[in-house]
TORTOR-765838 format. One record per residue (C-alpha): z, x, y. Coordinates in steps of 0.1 Angstrom, whole numbers, padded with zeros to 4 digits. Layout:
<nodes>
[[Z, X, Y]]
...
</nodes>
This chain:
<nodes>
[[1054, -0179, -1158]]
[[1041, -0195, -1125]]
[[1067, -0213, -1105]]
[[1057, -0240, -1085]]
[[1074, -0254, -1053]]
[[1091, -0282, -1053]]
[[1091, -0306, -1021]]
[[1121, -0317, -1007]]
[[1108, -0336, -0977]]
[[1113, -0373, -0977]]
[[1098, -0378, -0944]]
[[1059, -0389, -0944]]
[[1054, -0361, -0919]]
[[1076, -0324, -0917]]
[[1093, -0325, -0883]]
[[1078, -0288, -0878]]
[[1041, -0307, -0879]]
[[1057, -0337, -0859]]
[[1067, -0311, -0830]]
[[1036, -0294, -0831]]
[[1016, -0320, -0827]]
[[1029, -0339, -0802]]
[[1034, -0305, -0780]]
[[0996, -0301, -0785]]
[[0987, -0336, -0779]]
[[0971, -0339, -0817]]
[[0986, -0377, -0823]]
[[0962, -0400, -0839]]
[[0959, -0434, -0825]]
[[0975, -0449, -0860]]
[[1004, -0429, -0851]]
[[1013, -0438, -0821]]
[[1034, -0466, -0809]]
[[1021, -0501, -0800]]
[[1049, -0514, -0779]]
[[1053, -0486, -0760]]
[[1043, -0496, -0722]]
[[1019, -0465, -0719]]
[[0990, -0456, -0741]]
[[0990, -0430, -0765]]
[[1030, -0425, -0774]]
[[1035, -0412, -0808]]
[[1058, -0425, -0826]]
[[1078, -0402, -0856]]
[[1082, -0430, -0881]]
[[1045, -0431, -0878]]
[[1034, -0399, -0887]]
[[1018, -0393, -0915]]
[[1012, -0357, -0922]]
[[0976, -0341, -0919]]
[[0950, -0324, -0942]]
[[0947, -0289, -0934]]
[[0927, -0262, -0960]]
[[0940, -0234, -0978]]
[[0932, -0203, -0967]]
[[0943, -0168, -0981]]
[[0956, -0158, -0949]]
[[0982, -0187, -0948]]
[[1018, -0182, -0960]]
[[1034, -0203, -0987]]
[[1043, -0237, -0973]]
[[1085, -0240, -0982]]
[[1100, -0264, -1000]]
[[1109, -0289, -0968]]
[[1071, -0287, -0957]]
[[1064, -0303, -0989]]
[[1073, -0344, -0999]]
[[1087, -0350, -1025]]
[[1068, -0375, -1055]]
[[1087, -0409, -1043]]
[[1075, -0400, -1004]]
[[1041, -0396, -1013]]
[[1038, -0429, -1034]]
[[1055, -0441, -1005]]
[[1031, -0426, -0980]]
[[1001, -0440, -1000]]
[[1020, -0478, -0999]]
[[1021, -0475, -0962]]
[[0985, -0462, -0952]]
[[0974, -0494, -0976]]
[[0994, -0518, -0964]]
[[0999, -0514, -0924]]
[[0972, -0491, -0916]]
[[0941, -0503, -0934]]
[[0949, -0541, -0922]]
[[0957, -0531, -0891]]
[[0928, -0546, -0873]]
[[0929, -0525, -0837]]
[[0904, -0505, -0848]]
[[0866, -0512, -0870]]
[[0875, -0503, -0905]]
[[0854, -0468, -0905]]
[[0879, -0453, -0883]]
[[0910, -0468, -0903]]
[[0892, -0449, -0936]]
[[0888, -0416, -0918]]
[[0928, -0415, -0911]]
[[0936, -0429, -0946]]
[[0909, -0408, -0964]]
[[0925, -0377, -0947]]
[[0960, -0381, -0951]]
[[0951, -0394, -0982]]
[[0935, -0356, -0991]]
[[0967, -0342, -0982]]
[[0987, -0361, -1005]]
[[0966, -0350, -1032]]
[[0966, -0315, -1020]]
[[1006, -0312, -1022]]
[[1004, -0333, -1063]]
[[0988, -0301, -1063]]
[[1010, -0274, -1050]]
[[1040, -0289, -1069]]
[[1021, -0294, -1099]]
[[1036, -0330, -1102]]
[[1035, -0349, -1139]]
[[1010, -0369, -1155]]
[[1036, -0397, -1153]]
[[1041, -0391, -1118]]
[[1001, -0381, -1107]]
[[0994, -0419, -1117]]
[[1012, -0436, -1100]]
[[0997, -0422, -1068]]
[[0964, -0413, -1080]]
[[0956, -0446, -1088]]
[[0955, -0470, -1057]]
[[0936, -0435, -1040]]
[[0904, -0443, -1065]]
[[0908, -0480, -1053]]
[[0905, -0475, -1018]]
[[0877, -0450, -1025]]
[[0859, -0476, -1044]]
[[0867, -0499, -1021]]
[[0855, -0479, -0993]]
[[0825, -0465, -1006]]
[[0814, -0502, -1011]]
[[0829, -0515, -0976]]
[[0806, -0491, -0951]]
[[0776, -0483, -0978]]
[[0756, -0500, -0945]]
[[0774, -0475, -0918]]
[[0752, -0448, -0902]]
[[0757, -0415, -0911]]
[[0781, -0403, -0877]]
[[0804, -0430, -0886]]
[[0807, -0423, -0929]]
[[0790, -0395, -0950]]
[[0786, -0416, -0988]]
[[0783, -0379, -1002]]
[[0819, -0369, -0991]]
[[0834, -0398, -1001]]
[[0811, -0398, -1035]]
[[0821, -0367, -1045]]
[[0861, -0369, -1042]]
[[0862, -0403, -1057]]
[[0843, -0387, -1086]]
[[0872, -0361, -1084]]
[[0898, -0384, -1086]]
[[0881, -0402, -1114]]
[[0879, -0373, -1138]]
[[0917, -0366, -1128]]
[[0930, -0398, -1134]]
[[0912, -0398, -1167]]
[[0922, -0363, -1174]]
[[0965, -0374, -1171]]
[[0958, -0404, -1197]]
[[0941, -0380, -1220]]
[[0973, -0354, -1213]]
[[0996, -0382, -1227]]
[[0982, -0390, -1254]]
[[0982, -0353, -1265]]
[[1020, -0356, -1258]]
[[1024, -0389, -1278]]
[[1039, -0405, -1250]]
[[1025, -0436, -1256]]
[[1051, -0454, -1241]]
[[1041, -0446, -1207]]
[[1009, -0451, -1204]]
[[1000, -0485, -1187]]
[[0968, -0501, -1208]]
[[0958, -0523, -1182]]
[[0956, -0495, -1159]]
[[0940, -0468, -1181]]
[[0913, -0494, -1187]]
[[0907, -0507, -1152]]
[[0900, -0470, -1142]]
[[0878, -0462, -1172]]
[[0857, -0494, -1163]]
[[0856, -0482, -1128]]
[[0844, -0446, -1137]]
[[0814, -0463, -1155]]
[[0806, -0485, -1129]]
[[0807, -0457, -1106]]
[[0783, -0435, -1129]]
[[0759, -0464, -1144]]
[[0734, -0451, -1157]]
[[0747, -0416, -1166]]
[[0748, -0405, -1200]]
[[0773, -0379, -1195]]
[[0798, -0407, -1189]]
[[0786, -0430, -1215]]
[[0795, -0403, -1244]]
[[0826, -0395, -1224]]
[[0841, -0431, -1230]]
[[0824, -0435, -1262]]
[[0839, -0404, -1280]]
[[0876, -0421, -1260]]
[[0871, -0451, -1274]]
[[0840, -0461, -1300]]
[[0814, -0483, -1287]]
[[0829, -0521, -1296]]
[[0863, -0516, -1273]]
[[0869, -0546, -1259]]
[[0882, -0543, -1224]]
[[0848, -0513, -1221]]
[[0826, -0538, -1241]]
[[0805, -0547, -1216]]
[[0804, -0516, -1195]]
[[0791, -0492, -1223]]
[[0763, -0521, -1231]]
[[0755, -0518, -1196]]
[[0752, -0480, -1195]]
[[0733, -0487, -1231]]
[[0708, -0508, -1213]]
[[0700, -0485, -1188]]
[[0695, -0460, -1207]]
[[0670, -0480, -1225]]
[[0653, -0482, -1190]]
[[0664, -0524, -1190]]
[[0672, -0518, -1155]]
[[0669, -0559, -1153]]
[[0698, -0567, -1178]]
[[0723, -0543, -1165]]
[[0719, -0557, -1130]]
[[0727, -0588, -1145]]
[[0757, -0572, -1166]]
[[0768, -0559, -1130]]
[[0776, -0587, -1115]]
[[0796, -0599, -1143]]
[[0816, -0569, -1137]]
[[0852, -0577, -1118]]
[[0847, -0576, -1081]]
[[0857, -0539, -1074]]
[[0838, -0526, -1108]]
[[0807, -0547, -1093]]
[[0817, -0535, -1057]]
[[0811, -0498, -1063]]
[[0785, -0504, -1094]]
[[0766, -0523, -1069]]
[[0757, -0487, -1048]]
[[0730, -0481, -1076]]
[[0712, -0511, -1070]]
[[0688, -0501, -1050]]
[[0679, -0472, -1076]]
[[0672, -0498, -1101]]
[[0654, -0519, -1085]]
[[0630, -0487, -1075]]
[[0624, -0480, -1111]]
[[0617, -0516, -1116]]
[[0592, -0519, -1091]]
[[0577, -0483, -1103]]
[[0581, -0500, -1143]]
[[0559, -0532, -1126]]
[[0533, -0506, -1114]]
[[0524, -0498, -1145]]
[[0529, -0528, -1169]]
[[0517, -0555, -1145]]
[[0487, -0534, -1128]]
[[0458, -0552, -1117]]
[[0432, -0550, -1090]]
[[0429, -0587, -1090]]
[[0461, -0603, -1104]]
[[0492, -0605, -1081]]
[[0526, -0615, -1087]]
[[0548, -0640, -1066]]
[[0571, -0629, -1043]]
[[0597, -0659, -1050]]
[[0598, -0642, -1090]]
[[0602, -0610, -1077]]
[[0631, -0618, -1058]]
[[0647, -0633, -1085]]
[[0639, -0604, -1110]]
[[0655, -0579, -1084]]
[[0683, -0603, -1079]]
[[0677, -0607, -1037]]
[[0701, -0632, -1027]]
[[0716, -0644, -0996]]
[[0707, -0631, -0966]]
[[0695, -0598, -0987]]
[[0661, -0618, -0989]]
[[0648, -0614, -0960]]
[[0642, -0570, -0967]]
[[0624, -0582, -0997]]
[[0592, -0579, -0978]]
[[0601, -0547, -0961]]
[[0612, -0528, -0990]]
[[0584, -0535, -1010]]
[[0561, -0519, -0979]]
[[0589, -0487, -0979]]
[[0573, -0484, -1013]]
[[0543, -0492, -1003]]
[[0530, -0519, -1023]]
[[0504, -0539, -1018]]
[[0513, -0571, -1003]]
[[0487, -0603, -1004]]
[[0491, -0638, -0986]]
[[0492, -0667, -1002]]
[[0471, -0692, -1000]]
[[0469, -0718, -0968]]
[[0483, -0751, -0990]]
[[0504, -0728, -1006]]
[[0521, -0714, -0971]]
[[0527, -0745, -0959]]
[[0546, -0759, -0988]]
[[0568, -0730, -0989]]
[[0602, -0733, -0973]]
[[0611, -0694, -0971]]
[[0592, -0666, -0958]]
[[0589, -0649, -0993]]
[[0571, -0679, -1005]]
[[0541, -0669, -0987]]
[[0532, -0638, -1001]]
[[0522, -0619, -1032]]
[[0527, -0587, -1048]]
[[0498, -0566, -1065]]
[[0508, -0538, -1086]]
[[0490, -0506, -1086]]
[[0500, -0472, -1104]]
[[0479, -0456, -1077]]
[[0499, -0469, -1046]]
[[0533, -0472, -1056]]
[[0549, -0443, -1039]]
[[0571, -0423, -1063]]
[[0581, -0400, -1034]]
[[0603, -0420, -1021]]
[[0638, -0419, -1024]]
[[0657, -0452, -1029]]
[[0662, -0472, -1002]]
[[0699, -0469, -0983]]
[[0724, -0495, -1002]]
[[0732, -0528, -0990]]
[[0757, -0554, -0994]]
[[0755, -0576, -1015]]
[[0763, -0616, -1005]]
[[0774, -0621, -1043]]
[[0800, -0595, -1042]]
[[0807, -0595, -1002]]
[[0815, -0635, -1008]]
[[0839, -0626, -1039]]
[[0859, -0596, -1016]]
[[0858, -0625, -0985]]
[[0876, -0645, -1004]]
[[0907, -0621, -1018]]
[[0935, -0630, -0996]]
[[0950, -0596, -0998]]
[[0933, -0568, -1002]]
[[0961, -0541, -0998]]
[[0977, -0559, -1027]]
[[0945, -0553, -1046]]
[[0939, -0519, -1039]]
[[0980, -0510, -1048]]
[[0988, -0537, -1080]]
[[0947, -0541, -1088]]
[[0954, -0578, -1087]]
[[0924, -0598, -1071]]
[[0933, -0633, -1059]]
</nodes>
């Protein structure tokens, strides 16, 4: 039988790794003292230990290089609630030192092999700030955050979390499983995969198609399977605000296939379609509007202006221009355009007064 080690550190970094890294000058700005007169001075009670891969050439880390369960749900606490505030730095650079101590936390759940019951705990506020994330800098060029990277391991986490309810009920311990969470993540793994039938089934064999708390999320993966690209947009945004957050990444995929849906129902070499209808169709709002114009030239469809009278009573750009739709000229090549922000959503996340308390307790207010 495999024995697993268990961590006996209740430090958020091993001293070893504290030494080390200050010797060789490897303290991260998030780590280092704020008071202190000089720039740059780490501070111990600050560390938080490092992400480093396995490798087959590396010895077996010992028991006091490992934390124990109640330091790494105390770890998590702290990076969510006094680093990611902590505005002394643009949020991109607070995710890269969360994300990566983060990665180490779930690598030592790992090497000790913790519990269901005590993977939750943990594993949880992770696939919130990776929602959360994902969401926050969908808009950041690629040298600042790769969408892939941070795509694939909240997927990971996803399937895990998932995975440890499924593991309790196969041990009848009913009694600890938390509803309210179990269902906030399942809602957040469809949001995450809209669209995908592989999740669909998934929660559907969990649960039967007429849960309540998944009610609306399975119709919404129903709908786009149906190819009503238009009615799960508007599900989405009935979503709560981090379901909608993350769900909101595959907007601009739908609103491709509705524009290539329109090429082919609505084409005409004489008939157009207003822009203003359009944009409420696609659900453009906010300052999202004014790329109305340009994304339907990244596909490149036909645009046609408006009549003169017709210009001038228009109070917005949009107003003064037309759409033709043409099988022949919508260009199917293209991959979706990068995704946005959306003002619906972005106004709903403005207004939470704490978001660390969100990401940890998944209360919203």
């Amino acid at each position: 039988m495999i024995e697993f080690i268990r961590g006996t550190c209740e430090e958020m970094c091993p001293k070893a790794e504290i030494d080390l890294r200050i010797r060789e000058k490897m303290v991260h700005f998030f780590e280092t003292d704020p008071d202190a007169r000089m720039p740059g001075v780490a501070d111990r009670s600050r560390m938080v230990k490092e992400f480093t891969r396995s490798a087959a050439d590396r010895r077996q880390p010992k028991p006091w290089e490992i934390r124990t369960q109640s330091m790494l749900l105390e770890t998590v606490h702290y990076l969510v609630t006094i680093v990611l505030p902590d505005p002394r730095r643009p949020f991109y650079q607070r995710y890269e030192f969360i994300f990566d101590r983060m990665r180490a936390i779930r690598q030592e759940m790992v090497i000790q092999n913790l519990a269901v019951c005590e993977v939750l705990p943990i594993l949880v506020p992770i696939v919130r700030f990776l929602c959360y994330s994902a969401y926050r800098l969908c808009e950041a060029p690629i040298a600042e955050f790769d969408p892939k990277i941070c795509a694939q391991h909240l997927q990971e986490c996803l399937k895990k979390v998932i995975r440890c309810y499924e593991e309790l009920d196969e041990a009848s311990d009913k009694h600890l499983v938390d509803d309210l969470n179990r269902f906030e993540m399942e809602r957040l793994y469809l949001s995450f995969n809209i669209g995908s039938p592989e999740a669909t089934q998934s929660a559907i064999a969990r649960y039967g198609a007429t849960e309540p708390e998944l009610r609306l999320h399975i119709t919404t993966q129903l709908e786009c399977h149906r190819g009503n690209y238009y009615a799960a947009i508007r599900n989405m945004f009935r979503f709560s605000p981090l379901e909608a957050a993350v769900a909101s990444l595959q907007l601009p995929q739908f609103r491709r296939r509705i524009l290539q849906q329109f090429s082919i129902a609505y084409q005409s070499r004489v008939q157009t379609v207003p822009l203003e209808w359009l944009e409420s169709v696609l659900h453009y709002e906010g300052r999202e509007r004014t790329c109305l114009l340009d994304d339907c030239r990244y596909y490149n469809l036909p645009l046609v202006a408006r009549s003169t009278v017709e210009q001038q009573r228009a109070e917005d750009g949009n107003w003064c221009w037309a759409v033709k739709f043409e099988k022949s000229q919508f260009d199917g090549q293209r991959c979706a355009i990068q995704p946005r922000k959306v003002p619906r959503i972005e106004d709903v996340l403005e207004r939470c007064r704490n978001i660390s308390r969100m990401l940890l307790d998944g209360f919203f207010g």
